[in-house]
C-alpha positions in Angstrom: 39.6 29.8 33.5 39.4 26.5 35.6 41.6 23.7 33.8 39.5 21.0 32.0 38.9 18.3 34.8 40.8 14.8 33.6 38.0 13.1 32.1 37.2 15.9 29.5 39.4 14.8 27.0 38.5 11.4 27.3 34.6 13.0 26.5 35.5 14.8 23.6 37.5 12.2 21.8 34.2 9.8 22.2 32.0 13.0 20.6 34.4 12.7 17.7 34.2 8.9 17.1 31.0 9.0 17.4 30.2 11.9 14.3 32.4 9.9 12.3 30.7 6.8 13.2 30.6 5.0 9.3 26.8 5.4 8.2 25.6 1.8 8.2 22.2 2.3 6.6 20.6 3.1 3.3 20.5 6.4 2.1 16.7 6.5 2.3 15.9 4.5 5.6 18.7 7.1 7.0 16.6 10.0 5.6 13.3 8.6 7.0 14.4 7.3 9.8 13.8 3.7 9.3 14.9 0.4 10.4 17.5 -0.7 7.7 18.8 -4.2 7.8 22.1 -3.3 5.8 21.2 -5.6 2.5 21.5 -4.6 -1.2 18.7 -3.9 -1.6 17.0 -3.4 1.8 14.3 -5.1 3.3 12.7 -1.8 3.9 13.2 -0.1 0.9 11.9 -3.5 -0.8 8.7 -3.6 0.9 8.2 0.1 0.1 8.5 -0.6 -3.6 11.7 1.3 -3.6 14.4 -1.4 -4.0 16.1 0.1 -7.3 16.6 3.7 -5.2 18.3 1.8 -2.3 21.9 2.8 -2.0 24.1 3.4 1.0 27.1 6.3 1.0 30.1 5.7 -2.0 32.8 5.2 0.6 31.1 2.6 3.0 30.2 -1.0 3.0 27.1 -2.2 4.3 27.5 -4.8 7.4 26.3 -7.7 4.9 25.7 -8.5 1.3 23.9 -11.3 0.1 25.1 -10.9 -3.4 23.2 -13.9 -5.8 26.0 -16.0 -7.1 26.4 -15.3 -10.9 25.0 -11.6 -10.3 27.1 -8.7 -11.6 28.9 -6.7 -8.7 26.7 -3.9 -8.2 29.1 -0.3 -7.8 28.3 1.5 -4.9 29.8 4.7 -6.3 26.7 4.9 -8.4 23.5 5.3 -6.4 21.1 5.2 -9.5 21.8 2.1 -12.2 20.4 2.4 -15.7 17.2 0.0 -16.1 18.9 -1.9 -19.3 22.1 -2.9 -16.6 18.6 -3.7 -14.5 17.0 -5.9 -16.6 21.0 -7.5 -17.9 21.3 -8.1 -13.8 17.7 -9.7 -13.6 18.0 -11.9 -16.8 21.4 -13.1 -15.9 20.4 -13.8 -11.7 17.0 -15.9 -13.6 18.9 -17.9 -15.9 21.8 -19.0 -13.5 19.0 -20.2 -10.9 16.6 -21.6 -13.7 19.9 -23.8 -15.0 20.4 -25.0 -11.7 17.3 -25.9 -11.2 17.7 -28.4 -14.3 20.3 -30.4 -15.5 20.0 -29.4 -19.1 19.0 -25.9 -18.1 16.3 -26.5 -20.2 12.8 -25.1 -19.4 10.6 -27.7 -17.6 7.0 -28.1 -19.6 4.9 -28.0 -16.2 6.4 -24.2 -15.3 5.8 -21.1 -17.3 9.1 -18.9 -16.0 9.0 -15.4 -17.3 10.7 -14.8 -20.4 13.2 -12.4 -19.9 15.3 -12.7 -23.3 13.0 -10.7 -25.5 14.7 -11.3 -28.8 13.5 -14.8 -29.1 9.8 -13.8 -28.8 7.9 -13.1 -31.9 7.0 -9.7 -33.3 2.9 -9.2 -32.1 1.7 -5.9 -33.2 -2.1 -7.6 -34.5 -4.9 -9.5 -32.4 -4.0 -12.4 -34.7 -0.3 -12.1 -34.8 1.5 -15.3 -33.3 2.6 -15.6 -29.3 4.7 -17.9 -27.8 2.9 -19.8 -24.5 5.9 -19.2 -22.4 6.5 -15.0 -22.8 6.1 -13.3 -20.3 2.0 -12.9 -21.1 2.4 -16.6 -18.9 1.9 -14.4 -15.7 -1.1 -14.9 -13.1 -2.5 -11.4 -11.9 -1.4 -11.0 -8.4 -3.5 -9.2 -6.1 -3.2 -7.2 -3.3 -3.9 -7.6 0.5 -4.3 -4.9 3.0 -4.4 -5.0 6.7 -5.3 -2.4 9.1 -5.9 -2.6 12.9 -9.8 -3.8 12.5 -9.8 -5.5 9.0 -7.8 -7.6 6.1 -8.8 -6.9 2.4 -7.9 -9.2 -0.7 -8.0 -7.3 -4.1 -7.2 -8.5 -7.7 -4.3 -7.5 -9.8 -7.0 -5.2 -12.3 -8.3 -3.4 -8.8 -7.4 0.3 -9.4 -5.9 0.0 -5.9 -3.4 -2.5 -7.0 -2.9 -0.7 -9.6 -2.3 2.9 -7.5 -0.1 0.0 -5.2 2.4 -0.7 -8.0 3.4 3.1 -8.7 5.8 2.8 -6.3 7.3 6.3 -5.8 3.4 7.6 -5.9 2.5 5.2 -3.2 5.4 5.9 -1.5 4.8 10.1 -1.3 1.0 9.1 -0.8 1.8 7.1 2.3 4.6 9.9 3.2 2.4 13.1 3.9 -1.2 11.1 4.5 -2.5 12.5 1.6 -5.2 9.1 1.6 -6.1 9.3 5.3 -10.0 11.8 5.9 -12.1 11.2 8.6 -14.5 8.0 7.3 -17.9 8.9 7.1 -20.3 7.0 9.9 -20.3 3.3 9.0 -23.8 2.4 7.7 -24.7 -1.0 8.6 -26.7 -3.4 6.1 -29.2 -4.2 8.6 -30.3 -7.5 7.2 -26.6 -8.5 7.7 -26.8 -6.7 11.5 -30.2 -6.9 12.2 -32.8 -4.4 13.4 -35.7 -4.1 15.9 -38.3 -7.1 15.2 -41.9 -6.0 14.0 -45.0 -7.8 13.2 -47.0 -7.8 10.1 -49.1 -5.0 11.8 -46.7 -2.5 12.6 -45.1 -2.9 9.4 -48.7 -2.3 7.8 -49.1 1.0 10.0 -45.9 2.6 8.7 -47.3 2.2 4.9 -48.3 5.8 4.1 -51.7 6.4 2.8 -52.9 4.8 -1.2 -52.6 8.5 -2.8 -49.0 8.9 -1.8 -47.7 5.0 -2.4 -50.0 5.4 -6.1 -47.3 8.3 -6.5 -44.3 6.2 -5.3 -45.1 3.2 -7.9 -45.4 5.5 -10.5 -42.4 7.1 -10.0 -40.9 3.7 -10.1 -42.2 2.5 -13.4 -41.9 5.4 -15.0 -38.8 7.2 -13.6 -37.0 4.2 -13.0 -35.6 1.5 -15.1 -35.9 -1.4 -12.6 -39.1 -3.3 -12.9 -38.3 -5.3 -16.4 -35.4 -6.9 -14.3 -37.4 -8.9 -12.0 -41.1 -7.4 -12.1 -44.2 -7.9 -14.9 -45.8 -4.0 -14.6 -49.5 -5.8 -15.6 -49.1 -9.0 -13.3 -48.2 -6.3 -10.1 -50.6 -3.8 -11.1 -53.2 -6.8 -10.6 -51.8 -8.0 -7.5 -51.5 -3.9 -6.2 -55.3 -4.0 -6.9 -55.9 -6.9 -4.7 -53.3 -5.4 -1.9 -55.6 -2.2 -0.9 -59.1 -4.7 -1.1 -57.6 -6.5 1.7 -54.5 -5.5 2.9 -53.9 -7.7 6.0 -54.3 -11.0 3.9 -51.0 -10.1 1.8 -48.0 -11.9 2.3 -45.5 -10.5 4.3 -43.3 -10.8 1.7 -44.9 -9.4 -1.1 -45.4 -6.3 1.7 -41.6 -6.6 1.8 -41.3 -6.2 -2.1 -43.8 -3.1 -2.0 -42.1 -0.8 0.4 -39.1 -1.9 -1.8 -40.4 -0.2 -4.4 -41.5 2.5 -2.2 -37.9 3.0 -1.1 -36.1 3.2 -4.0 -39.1 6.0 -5.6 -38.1 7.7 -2.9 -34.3 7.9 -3.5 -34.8 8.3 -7.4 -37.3 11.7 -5.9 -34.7 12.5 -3.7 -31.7 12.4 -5.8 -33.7 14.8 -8.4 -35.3 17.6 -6.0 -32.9 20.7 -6.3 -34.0 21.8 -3.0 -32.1 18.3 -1.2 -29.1 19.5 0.3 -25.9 17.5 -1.2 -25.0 14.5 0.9 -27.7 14.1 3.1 -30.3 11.0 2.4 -33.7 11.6 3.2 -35.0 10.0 6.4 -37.8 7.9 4.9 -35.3 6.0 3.0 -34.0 5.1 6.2 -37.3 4.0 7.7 -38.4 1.9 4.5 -35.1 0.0 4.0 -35.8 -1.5 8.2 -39.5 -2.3 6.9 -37.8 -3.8 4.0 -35.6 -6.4 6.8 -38.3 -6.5 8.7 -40.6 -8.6 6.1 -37.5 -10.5 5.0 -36.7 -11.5 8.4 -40.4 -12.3 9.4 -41.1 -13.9 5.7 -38.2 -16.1 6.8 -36.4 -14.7 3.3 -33.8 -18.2 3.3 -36.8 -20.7 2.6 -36.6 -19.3 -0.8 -40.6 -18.3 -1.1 -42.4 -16.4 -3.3 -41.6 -12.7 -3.9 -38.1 -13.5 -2.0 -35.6 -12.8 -4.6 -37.9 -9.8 -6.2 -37.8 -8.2 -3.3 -33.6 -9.1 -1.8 -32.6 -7.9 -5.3 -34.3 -4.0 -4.6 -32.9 -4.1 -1.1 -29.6 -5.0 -2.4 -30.0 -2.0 -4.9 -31.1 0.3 -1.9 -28.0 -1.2 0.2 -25.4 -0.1 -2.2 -27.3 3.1 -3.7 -26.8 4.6 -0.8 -23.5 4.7 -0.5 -20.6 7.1 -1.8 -17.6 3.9 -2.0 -17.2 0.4 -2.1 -18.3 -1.6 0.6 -17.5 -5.4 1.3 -21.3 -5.7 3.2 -22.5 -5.5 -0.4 -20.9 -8.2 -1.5 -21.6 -10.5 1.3 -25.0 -9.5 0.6 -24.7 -10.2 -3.2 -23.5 -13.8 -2.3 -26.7 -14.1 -0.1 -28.7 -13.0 -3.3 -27.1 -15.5 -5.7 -27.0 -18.3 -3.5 -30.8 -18.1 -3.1 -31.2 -17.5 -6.6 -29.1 -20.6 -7.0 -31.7 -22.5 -4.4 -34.6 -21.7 -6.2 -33.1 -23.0 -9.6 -32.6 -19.6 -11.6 -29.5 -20.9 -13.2 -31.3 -23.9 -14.8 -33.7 -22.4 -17.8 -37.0 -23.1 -17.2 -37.4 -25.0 -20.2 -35.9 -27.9 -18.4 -37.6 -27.7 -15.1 -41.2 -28.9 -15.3 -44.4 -27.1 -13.4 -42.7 -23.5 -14.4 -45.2 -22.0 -17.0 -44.4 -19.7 -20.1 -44.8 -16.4 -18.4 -42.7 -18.0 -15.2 -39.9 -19.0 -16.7 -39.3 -15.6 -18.9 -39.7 -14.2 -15.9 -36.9 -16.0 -14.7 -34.8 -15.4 -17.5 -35.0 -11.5 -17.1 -34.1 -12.4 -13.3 -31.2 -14.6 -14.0 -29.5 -11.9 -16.4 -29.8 -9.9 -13.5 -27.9 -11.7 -11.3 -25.2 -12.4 -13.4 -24.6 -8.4 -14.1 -24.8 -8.0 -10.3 -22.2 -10.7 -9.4 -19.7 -9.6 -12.2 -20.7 -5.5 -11.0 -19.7 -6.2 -7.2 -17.0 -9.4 -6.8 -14.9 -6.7 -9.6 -15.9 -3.5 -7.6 -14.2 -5.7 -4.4 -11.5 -6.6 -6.5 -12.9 -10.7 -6.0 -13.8 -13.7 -8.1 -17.1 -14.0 -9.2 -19.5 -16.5 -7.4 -21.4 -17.8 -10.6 -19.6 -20.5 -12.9 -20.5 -20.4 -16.6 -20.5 -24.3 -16.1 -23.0 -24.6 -14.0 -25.4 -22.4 -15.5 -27.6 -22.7 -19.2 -30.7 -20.1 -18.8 -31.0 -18.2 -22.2 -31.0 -14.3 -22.9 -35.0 -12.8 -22.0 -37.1 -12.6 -25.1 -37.1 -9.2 -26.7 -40.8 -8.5 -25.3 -42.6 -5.7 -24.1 -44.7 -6.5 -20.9 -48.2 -5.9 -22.6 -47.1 -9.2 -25.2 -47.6 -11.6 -22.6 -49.5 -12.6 -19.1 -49.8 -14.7 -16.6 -52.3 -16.5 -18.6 -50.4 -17.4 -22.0 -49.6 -20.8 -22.7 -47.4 -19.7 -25.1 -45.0 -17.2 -25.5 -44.8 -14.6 -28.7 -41.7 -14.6 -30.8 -39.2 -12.3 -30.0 -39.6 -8.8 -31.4 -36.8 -7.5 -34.0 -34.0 -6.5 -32.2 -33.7 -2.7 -33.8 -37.3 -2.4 -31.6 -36.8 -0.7 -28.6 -38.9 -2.5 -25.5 -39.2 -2.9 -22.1 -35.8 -5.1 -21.8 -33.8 -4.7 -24.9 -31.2 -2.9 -22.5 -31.3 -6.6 -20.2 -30.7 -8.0 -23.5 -27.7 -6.3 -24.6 -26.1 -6.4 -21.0 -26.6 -9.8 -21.2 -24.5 -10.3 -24.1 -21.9 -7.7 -22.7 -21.7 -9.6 -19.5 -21.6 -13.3 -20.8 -18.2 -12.1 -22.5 -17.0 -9.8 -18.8 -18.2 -13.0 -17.0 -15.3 -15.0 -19.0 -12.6 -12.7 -18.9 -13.1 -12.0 -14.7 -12.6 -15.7 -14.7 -9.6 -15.1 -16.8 -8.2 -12.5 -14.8 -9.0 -14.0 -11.5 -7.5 -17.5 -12.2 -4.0 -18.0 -10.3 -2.6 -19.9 -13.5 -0.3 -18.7 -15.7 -1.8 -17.4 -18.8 -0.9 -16.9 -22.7 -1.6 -14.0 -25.3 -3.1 -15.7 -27.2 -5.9 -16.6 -24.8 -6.3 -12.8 -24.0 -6.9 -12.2 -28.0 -9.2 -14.8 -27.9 -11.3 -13.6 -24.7 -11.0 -9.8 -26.8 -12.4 -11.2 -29.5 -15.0 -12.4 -28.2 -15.9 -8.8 -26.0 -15.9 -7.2 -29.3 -18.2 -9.4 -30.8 -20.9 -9.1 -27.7 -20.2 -5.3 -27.9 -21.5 -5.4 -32.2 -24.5 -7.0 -31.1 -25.3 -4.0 -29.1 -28.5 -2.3 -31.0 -27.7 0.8 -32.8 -29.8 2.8 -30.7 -28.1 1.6 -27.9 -24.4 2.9 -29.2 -22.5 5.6 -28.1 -23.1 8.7 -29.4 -22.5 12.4 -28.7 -24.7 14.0 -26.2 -25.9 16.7 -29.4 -26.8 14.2 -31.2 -29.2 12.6 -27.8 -31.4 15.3 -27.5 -34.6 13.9 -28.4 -34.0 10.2 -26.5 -35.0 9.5 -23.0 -32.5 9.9 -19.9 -33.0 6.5 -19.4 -31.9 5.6 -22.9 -28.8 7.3 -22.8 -27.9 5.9 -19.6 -28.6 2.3 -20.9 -25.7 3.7 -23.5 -23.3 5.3 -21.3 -23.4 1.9 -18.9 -22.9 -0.3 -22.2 -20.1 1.0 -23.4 -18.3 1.6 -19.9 -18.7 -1.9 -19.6 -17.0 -2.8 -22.8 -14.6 -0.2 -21.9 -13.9 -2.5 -18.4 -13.2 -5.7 -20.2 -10.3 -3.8 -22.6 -8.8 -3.1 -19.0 -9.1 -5.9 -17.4 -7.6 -7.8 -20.4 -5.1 -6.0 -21.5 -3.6 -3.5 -18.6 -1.0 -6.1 -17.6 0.3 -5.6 -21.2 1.3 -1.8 -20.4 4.4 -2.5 -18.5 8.0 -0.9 -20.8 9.7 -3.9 -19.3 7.2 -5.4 -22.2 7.1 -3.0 -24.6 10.2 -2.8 -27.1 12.3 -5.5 -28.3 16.0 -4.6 -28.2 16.1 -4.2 -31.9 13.3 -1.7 -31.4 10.6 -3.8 -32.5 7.1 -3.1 -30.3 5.0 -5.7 -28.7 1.5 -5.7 -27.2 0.8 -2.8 -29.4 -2.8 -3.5 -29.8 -3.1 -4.0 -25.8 -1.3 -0.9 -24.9 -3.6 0.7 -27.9 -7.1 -0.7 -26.3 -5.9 -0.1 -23.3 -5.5 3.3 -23.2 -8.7 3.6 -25.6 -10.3 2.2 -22.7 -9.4 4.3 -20.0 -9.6 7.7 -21.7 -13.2 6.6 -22.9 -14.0 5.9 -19.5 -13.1 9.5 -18.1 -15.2 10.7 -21.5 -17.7 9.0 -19.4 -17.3 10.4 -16.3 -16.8 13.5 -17.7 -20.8 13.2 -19.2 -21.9 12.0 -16.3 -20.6 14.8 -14.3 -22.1 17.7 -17.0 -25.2 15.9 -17.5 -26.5 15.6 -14.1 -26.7 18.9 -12.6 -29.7 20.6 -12.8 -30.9 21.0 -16.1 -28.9 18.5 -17.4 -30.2 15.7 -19.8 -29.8 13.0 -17.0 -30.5 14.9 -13.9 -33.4 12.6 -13.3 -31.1 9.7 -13.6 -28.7 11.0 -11.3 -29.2 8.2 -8.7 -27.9 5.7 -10.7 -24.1 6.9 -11.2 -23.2 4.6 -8.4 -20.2 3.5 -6.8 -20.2 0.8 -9.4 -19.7 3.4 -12.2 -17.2 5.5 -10.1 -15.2 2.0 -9.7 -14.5 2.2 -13.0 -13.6 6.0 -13.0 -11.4 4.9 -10.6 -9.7 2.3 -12.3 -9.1 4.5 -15.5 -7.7 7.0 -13.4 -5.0 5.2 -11.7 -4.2 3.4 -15.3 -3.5 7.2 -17.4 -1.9 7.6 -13.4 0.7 5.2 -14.4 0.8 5.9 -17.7 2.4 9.4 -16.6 5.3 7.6 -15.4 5.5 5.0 -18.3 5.5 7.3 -21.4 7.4 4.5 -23.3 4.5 2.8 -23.0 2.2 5.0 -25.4 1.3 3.7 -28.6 0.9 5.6 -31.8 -2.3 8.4 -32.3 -2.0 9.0 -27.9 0.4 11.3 -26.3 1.4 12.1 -22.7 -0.5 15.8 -23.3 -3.6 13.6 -24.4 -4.0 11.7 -20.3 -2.9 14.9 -18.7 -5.7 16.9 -20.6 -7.8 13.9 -19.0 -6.4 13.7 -15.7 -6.5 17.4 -15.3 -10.4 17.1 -16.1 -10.8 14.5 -14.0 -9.4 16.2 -10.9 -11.9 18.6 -11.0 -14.7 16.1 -10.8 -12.9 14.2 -7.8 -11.9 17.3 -6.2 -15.6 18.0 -6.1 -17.0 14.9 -4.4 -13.7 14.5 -1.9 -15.1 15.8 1.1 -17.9 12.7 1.1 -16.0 9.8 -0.2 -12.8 8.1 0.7 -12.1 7.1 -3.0 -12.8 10.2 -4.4 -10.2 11.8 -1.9 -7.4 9.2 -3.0 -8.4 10.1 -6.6 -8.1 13.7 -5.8 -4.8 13.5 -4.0 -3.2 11.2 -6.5 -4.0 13.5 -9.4 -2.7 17.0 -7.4 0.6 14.5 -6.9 1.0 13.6 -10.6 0.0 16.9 -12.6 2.2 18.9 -10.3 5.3 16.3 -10.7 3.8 16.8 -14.7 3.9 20.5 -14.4 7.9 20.3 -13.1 7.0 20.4 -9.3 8.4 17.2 -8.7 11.7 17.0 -6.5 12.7 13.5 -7.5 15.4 13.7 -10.4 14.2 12.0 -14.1 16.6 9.3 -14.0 15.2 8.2 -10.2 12.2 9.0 -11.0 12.3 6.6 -13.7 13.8 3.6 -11.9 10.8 3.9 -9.0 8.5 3.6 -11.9 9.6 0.9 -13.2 7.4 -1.0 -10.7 7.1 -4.6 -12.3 10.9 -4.6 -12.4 11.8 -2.9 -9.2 9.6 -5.4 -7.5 11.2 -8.1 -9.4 15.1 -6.9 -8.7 13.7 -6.2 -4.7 12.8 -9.9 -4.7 15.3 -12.0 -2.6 16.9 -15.1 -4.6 16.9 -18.1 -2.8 17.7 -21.7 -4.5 14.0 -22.6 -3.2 10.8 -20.9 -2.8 8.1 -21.2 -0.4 7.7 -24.5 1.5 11.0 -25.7 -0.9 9.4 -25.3 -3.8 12.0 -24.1 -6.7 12.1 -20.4 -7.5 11.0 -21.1 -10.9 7.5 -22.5 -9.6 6.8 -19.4 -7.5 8.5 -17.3 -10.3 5.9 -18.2 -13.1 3.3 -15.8 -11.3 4.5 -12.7 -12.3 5.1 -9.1 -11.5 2.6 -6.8 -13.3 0.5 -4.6 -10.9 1.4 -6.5 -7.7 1.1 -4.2 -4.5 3.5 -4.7 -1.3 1.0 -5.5 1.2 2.8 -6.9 4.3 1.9 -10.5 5.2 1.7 -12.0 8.9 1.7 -15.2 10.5 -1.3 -16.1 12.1 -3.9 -13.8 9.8 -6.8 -15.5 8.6 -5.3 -14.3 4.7 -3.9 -17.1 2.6 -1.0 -17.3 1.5 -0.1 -16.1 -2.2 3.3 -17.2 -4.1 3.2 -13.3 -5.4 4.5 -12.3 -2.0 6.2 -15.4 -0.7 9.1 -12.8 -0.2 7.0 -11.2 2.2 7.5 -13.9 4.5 11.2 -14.0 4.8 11.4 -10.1 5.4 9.1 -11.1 8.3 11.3 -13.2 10.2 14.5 -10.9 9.7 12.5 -8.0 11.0 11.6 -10.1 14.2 16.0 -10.9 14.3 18.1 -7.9 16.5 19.2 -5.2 14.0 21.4 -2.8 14.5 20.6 0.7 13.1 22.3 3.8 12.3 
């Protein structure tokens, strides 16, 4: 054998440094081959939500540690700390900064920090029991931005996507194996936001089918459909029909527009209810009726706010998003449209104080204005935005309980309402008006970037609970055995109700779920009653879905009214789902009379019906996926060891210990300015210089894990 030539030695003493080169990043950026930055925790690891799992090797020392003066040594022998040495690490880091921050290290009256000393908080099991202004219920929600190569999104803290955000190890297996990612169905444009081919008044005449057919189509729609009392008198348009077919060319383009409206959305109600329509495919007419629809409103010149205008936007708006399977932000840019005219032609003003409106006008109005205001509060919260409408600027009144035949166009007067246990033509606009004016208060709660107190959310609950009692009695919930005799349209009126009561429980209370907020140290509880309504809320809410999903197949009691279990209902499916999601993680959080074998009975339930409906919509699939993660992790699949397991859950305190310390805050404002915002339900959305986003406190630490990505790093 030839000797080894000279330099071999050398070679092989360099392959032996090298495998016992010291391992300079974390444990998990190692194991996912990620860019670690060497920091306890890391940058990467704290962007992924996973800050309290970050830990490098026993035996070696990170390249740098930015320890917070004041902050107990953390022991790098021990790659999982309790959450009580947690939360002693966060108090104690919190109080050093807030004293230095003041000279007395007394809290200044302007900020609301988050209380992180539980003891001196007082006992609140009851809605009335007594809060202190400055717990840790003095938290803005924070929201959630998402950026992809085409497109920035903004959600709200109570968005079930901020919500499926903050479970930080579910997020974190989600993002791992692409479970969320399907091919997205062919975008469907809103053509009166991306136009269509123009048209005049005769060729939109020509594509009107012949009178027997469209005498079919308008009684589908007043009979089949619950739309009409919203916006439409049935004896002032069966007049005006009348005149339409004496002398068709000398109607006005835009009560044409308003006809094949009406036309349209027969045709979808028809549609959804044939049991010989194959599954997922629309017919083509709806198609061809929604461009005549543009068409008029384009050639009406829809923005001069005419006659027939806002009749006619609000069904194309109801076409727009009936057609599709998920949220889509078109709808709400086309909602704003809708209100702002509405707002331009003085709906939000009651016609009592507007002269030259008559009787039968301005009830009209009324019915229209409660219509806007559900449809505002239905699609800013399906986006996860603000509302447009201000309580402040409006004062119509609630619609008249009134059946169509009690008044005309001719009345100088209007009858007196009817006795609200009398079912008529709008007693359901009624009652969602009352439901509404209390979710209209509490989306301005929720969406406000103040800090808040508990005892405004008991208030705000209060008054929900009140607008729910007004509900009529045949308008309650109710089992479907005992429903057999009412109309599908009534029990859908009932179903819709109470899911909306349902959504303002969760909107007011899920922040209040959170075991970082649950238990005193001397084993007192508090929130009880909003972990309680809470998950009352969201396990009514898959009841819901659950009747939904039985009741519309064939033969079901609300096959006909299939059409109408829109994305707006399956937004709130969605959100209940994510909630009993991370309740599976949070089992500390239950109260008493609900149990973790309760929300997996649920969940398991639900699966089934998202599993169903994956293969067309994007939200269904992450529903899907999400719930074959957490019943399998539920049924012992689960790799992750308990005691990890339960640090990553504990996402409003992993977030909080992931947060670098600095003596100042964004653009030098003190910590405890940006602090007072809070952690609950906060996603890790990355935020860029130069986006067209702006700028939230909640992820001011964003910014500095920016510019120490863009510094040279060395990894392992």
């Amino acid at each position: 054998m030839d000797p080894p030539l000279p330099d071999e030695p050398r070679l092989q003493r360099a392959s032996i440094n090298r495998r016992s080169k010291p391992q300079l990043s974390c444990n998990l950026c190692r194991r996912r081959k990620l860019r670690c930055d060497r920091k306890e925790p890391c940058s990467t690891c704290t962007v992924r939500g996973l800050a309290l799992s970050c830990a490098y090797p026993s035996n070696q020392t990170p390249a740098q540690c930015r320890r917070v003066p004041g902050a107990p040594e953390v022991h790098r022998g021990r790659p999982h700390a309790t959450v009580q040495d947690r939360l002693g690490q966060l108090e104690q880091i919190v109080v050093s900064l807030m004293q230095k921050t003041t000279p007395d290290g007394q809290d200044r009256p302007d900020h609301h920090p988050v209380a992180l000393a539980p003891q001196s908080r007082p006992e609140d099991d009851s809605p009335g029991g007594a809060t202190n202004p400055e717990d840790s219920s003095a938290q803005s929600d924070g929201g959630n931005v998402r950026f992809s190569s085409s497109d920035a999104q903004y959600v709200g803290g109570t968005h079930w996507a901020a919500i499926l955000d903050g479970i930080a190890d579910l997020k974190e297996q989600l993002e791992g194996e692409d479970l969320g990612e399907m091919e997205k169905p062919a975008m469907l444009h809103t053509l009166l936001l991306y136009g269509c081919k123009s048209a005049s008044k005769e060729d939109i005449l020509s594509a009107l089918p012949n009178r027997p057919a469209v005498d079919r189509y308008i009684s589908q729609y007043f009979n089949r459909l619950d739309l009409a009392p919203s916006c439409l008198h049935s004896g002032q348009f069966t007049r005006e029909y009348e005149r339409f077919w004496e002398n068709p060319s000398q109607t006005s383009i835009m009560w044409l527009g308003l006809l094949f409206s009406m036309i349209c959305l027969a045709v979808l109600a028809s549609g959804a209810a044939d049991s010989s329509s194959s599954p997922g495919l629309r017919n083509p007419l709806v198609d061809t009726y929604r461009e005549k629809i543009v068409q008029c409103l384009i050639l009406g010149e829809y923005t001069k706010t005419g006659r027939y205008v806002f009749e006619t936007l609000y069904h194309y708006l109801t076409i727009e998003y009936s057609i599709r399977k998920d949220a889509d932000q078109d709808i709400w840019i086309l909602s704003g449209i809708s209100v702002n005219i509405a707002l331009r032609m003085g709906y939000h003003r009651d016609p009592s104080h507007l002269p030259g409106i008559t009787p039968f006008a301005g009830e009209m109005r009324r019915r229209a204005w409660a219509t806007i205001l559900q449809g505002d509060i239905l699609i800013s919260t399906q986006m996860g935005m603000p509302r447009m409408i201000k309580d402040w600027q409006c004062d119509t009144v609630e619609p008249r309980n009134l059946n169509d035949s009690d008044f005309d166009e001719d009345c100088s007067e209007l009858p007196l309402s009817r006795p609200e246990t009398e079912i008529t033509t709008v007693s359901h606009l009624v009652a969602r008006r009352r439901i509404f004016d209390a979710l209209g208060v509490i989306v301005d709660f929720t969406a406000s970037v103040r800090p808040v107190t508990y005892d405004e959310v008991m208030r705000l609950d209060r008054i929900l609970t009140d607008a729910e009692a007004t509900v009529p009695a045949y308008l309650r919930m109710k089992a479907m055995a005992e429903a057999v005799t009412d109309s599908p349209q009534v029990i859908m009126h009932r179903l819709f109700l109470r899911l909306m009561f349902h959504k303002g429980q969760i909107m007011l209370h899920c922040k209040y779920i959170s075991p970082v907020l649950a238990t005193f140290p001397d084993g007192r509880t508090s929130y009880s009653y909003s972990r309680s309504s809470c998950i009352k809320a969201a396990l009514g809410i898959l009841e819901i879905q659950d009747i939904c999903d039985e009741e519309t197949i064939p033969d079901g009691q609300l096959y006909t009214m299939r059409w109408r279990a829109s994305s707006f209902m399956k937004h709130e499916f969605l959100t209940a789902t994510m909630l009993l999601c991370f309740l599976t993680r949070q089992p500390d959080a239950l109260t008493d009379g609900h149990n973790l074998d309760q929300i997996i009975a649920a969940l398991t339930k639900a699966q089934g019906i998202w599993t169903r409906s994956k293969n067309s919509s994007v939200e269904a699939k992450t529903a899907a996926d999400t719930l074959s993660i957490v019943l399998a992790q539920q049924s012992g699949d689960s790799v992750m060891d308990a005691e990890g397991q339960a640090l990553n859950n504990d996402f409003p305190l992993n977030l909080a210990l992931s947060m670098p310390f600095p003596t100042e805050g964004l653009n030098g404002a003190s910590l405890e300015e940006n602090f007072h915002h809070g952690f609950p339900f906060i996603g890790s959305s990355q935020m860029f210089p130069g986006s067209a986003m702006m700028m939230d406190p909640n992820f001011a630490w964003q910014w500095q894990k920016y510019f120490e990505a863009e510094l040279p790093q060395d990894t392992a």
